[in-house]
ZAFIRO-16768 format. One record per residue (C-alpha): y, z negated, x. Coordinates in Angstrom, 1 decimal. Each point is the difference from the previous one (the first is absolute). Example, Ala and Ser with C-alpha at 12.3 -4.5 7.8 and 13.67 -1.06 7.14 Angstrom:
<pts>
Y=-4.5 | Z=-7.8 | X=12.3
Y=3.4 | Z=0.7 | X=1.4
</pts>
This chain:
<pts>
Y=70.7 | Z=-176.4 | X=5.0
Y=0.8 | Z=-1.5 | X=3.6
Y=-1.5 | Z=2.1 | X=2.6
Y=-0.9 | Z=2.9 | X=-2.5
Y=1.0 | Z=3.4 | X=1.8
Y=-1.4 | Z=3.3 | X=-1.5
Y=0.5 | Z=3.7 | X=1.9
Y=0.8 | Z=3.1 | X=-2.3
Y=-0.1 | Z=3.6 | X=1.4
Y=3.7 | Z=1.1 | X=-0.6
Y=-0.6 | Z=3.7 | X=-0.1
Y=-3.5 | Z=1.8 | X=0.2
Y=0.7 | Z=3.0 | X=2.5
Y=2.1 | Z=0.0 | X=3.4
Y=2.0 | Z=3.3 | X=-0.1
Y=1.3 | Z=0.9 | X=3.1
Y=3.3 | Z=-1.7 | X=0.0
Y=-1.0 | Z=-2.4 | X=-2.4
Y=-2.9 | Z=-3.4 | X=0.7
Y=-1.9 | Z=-1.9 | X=-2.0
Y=1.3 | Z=-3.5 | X=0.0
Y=-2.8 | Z=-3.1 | X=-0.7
Y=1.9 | Z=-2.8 | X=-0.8
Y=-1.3 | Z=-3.5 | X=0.4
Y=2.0 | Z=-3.6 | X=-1.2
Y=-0.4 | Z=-2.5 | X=2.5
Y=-0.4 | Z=-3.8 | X=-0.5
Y=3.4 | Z=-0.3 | X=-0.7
Y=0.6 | Z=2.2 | X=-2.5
Y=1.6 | Z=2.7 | X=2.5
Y=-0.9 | Z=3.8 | X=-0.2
Y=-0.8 | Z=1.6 | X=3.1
Y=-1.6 | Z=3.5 | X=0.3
Y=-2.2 | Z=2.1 | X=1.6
Y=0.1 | Z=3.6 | X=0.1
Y=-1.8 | Z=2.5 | X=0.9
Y=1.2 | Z=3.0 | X=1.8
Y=-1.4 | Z=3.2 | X=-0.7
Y=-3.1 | Z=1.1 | X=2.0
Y=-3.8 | Z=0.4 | X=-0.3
Y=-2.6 | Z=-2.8 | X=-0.6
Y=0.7 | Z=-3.1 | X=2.2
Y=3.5 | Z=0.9 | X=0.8
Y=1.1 | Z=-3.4 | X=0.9
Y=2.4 | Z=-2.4 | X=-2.2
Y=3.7 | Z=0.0 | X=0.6
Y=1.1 | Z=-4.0 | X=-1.2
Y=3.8 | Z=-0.6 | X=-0.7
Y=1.5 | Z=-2.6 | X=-0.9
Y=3.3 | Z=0.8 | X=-1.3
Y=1.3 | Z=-4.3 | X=0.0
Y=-1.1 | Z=0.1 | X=3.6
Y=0.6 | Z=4.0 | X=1.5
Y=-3.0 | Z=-0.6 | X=2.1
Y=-3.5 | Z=2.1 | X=0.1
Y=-3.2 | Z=-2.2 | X=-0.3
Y=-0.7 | Z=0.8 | X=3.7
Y=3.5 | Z=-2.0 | X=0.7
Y=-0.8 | Z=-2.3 | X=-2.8
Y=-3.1 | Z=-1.6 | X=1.5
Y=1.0 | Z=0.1 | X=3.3
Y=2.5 | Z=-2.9 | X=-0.5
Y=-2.8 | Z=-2.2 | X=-1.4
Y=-2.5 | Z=0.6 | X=3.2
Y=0.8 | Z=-2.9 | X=2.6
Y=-0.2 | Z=0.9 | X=3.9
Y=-1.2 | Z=-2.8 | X=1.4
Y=0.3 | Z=0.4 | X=4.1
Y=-2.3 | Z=-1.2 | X=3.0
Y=-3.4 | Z=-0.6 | X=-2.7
Y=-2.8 | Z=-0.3 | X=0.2
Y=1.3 | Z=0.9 | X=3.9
Y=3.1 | Z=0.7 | X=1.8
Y=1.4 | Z=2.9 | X=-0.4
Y=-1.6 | Z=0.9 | X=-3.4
Y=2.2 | Z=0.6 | X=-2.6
Y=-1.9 | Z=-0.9 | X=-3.3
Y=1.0 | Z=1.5 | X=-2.9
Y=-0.9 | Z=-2.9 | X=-2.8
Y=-0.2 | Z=1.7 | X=-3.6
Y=-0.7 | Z=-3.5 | X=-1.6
Y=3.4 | Z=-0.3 | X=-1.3
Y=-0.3 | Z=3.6 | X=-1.9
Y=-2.8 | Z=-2.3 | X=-2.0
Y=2.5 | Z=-3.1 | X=-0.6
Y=2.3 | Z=1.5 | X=-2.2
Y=-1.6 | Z=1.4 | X=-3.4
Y=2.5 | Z=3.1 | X=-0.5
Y=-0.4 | Z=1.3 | X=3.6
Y=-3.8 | Z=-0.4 | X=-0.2
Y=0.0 | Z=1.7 | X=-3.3
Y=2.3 | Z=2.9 | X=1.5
Y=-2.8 | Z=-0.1 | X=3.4
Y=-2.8 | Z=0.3 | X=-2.6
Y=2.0 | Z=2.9 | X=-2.0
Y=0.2 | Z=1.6 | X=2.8
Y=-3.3 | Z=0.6 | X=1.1
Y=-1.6 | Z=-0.2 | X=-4.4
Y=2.2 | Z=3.1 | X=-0.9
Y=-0.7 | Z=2.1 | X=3.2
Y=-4.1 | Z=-0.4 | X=-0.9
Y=0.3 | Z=0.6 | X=-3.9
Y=0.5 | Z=3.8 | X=1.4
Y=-3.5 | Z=1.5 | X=-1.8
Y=0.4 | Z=1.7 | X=3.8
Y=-0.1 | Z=-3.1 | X=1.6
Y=-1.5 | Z=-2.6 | X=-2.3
Y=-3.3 | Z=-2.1 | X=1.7
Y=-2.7 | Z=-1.4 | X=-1.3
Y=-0.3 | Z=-2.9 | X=1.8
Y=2.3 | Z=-1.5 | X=2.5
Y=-1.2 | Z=-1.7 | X=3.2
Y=2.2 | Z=-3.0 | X=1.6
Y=-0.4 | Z=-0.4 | X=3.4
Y=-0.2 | Z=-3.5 | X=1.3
Y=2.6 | Z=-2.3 | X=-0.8
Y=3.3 | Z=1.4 | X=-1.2
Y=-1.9 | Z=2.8 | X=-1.4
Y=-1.8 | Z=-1.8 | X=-2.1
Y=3.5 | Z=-1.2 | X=-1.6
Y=1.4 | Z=3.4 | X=-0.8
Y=-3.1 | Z=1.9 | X=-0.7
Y=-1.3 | Z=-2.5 | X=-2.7
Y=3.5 | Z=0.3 | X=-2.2
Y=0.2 | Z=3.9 | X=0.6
Y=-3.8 | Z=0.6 | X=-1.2
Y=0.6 | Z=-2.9 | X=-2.7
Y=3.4 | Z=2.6 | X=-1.0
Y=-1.6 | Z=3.2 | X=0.1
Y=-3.5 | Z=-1.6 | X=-1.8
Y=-2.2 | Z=0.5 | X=2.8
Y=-2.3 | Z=-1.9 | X=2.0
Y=0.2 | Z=-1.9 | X=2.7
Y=-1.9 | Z=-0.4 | X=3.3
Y=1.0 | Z=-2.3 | X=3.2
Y=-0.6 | Z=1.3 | X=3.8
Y=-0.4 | Z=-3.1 | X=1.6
Y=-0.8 | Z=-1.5 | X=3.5
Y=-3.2 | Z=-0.3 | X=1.2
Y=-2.4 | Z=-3.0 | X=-1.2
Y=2.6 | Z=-0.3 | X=-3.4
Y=-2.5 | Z=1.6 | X=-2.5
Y=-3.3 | Z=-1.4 | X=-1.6
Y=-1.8 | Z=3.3 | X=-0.8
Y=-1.5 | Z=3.0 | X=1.7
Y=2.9 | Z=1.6 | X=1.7
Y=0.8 | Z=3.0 | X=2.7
Y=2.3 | Z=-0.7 | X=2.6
Y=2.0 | Z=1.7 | X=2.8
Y=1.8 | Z=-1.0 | X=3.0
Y=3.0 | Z=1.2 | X=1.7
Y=1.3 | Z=-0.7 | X=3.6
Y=3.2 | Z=-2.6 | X=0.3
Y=2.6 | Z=-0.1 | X=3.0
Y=-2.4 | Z=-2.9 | X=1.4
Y=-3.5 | Z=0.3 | X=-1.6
Y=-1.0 | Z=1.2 | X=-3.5
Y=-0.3 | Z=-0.5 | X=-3.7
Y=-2.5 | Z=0.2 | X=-2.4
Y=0.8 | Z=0.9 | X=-3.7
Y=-2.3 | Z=-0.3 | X=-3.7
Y=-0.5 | Z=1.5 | X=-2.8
Y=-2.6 | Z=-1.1 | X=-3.3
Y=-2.9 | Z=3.2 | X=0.4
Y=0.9 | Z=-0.1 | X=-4.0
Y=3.6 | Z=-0.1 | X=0.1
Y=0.5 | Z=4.2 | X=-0.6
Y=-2.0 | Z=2.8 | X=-1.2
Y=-0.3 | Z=3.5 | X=1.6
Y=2.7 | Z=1.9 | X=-1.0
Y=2.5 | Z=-2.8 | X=-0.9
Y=3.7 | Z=0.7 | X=0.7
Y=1.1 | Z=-2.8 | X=1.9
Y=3.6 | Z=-1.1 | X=0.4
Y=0.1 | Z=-2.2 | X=3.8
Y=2.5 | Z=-2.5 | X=0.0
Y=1.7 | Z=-2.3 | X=2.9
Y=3.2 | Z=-1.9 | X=0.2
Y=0.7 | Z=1.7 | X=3.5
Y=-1.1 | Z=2.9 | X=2.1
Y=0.3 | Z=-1.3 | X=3.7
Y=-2.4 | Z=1.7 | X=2.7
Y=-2.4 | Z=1.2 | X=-3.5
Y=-3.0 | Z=-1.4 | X=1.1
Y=-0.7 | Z=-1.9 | X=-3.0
Y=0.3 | Z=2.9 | X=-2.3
Y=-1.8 | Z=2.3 | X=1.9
Y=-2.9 | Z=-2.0 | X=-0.2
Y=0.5 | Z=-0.6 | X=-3.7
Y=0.2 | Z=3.7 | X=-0.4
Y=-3.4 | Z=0.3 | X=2.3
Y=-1.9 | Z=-2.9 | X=-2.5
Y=1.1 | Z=1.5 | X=-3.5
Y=-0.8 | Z=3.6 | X=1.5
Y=-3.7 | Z=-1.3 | X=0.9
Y=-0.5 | Z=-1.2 | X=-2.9
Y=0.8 | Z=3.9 | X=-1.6
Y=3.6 | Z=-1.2 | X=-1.0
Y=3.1 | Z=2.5 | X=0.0
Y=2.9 | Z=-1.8 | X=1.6
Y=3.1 | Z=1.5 | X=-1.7
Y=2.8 | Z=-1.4 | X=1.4
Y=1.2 | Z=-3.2 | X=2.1
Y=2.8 | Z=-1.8 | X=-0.7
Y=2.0 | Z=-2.9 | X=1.4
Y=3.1 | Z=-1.7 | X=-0.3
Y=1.0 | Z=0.5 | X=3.4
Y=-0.4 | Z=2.6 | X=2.9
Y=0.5 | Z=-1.3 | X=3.4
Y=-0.2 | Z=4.4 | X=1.2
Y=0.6 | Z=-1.3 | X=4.1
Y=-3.3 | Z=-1.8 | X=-0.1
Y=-1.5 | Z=3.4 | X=-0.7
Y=-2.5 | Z=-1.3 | X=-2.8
Y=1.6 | Z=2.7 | X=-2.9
Y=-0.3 | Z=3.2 | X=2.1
Y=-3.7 | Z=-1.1 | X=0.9
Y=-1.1 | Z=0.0 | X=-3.5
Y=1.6 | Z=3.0 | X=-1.0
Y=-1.6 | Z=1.4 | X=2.9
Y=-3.1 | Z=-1.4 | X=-1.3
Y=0.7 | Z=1.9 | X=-3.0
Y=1.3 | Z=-2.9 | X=-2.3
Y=3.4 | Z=0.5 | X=-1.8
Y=2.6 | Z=-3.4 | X=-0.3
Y=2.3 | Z=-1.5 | X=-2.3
Y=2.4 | Z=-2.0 | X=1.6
Y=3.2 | Z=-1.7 | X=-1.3
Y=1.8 | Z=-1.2 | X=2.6
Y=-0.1 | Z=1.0 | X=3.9
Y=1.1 | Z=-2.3 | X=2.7
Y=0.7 | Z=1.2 | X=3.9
Y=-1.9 | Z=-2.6 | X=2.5
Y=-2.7 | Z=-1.9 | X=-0.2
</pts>
């Protein structure tokens, strides 16, 4: 069937010199695998692929567009848009991120998107790992009863939403962003599912910009990252 792809555990157990391989087709009928070294609970995914001798990190990197001087000069914005155009590298992007949280370790039980790109990510990875959904967004975005929190900007501040319904105490929550930058918008996502009794697993983006300080903040703030790909200046 076009576009059929099915993964299959190639081994059960990672000896020590030996990985567990989970190999997936892609939309053109290639095989590609991902294996897993050995490790504890959450050790992260190795991807290879052996047509293209690259790691994932590598991989995706090509496919994220530096676009210089927007939205002002001197900003180098890293554009993840065409990581979306093409289905196998979105599929490889969603792989990515699907196989690291199907860990029992790891697994969620809901995923929050924060507002926008977020929202693309995190609705395919909870969809994947058949989990709910719930959307952080800005402020004045949702109809019904909602907490909020605000969080200072270079020049002024931010306010960020969340449904008073949208977890339950004690809910493993997955946090999910296309970019860590300064980490103001996921520290304040962290602060709203975390009133609302939440446990914030994990936060995960596609990229890390570390110079703008944002990932060490929340791991100060006691919140551990998944990143894929890290990129030096801002």
């Amino acid at each position: 069937m076009a576009g059929f792809y099915a993964p299959f555990l190639a081994g059960a157990r990672c000896g020590l010199r030996r990985r567990c391989g989970i190999r997936r087709i892609d939309l053109h009928g290639r095989l590609y695998t991902l294996l897993q070294p050995p490790g504890p609970p959450g050790t992260d995914l190795e991807y290879r692929f052996p047509m293209l001798h690259t790691t994932i990190n590598d991989y995706l990197r090509q496919y994220i567009r530096t676009v210089p001087d927007w939205p002002a000069p001197g900003v180098q914005f890293r554009d993840i848009t065409p990581l979306l155009q093409d289905p196998k590298v979105f599929r490889v992007l969603i792989d990515a991120f699907v196989h690291r949280y199907m860990d029992p370790a790891l697994r969620p039980d809901v995923v929050a998107g924060l507002d926008a790109r977020g929202f693309i990510l995190g609705a395919v990875v909870a969809y994947e790992l058949n989990v709910g959904f719930v959307p952080i967004r800005k402020k004045g975005k949702l109809p019904f009863t909602t907490v909020e929190e605000t969080y200072e900007l270079e020049y002024g501040s931010a306010t960020v939403e969340l449904h008073a319904d949208a977890v339950k105490s004690g809910d493993r929550v997955l946090l999910i962003d296309d970019l860590i930058a300064t980490g103001g918008t996921m520290m304040a996502g962290k602060k709203l599912l975390e009133k609302l009794g939440a446990e914030v697993i994990e936060g995960a983006a596609i990229v890390d910009l570390p110079e703008l300080g944002g990932s060490d903040r929340l791991r100060d703030a006691g919140l551990p990252l998944y990143t894929l790909v890290d990129f030096a200046g801002h």
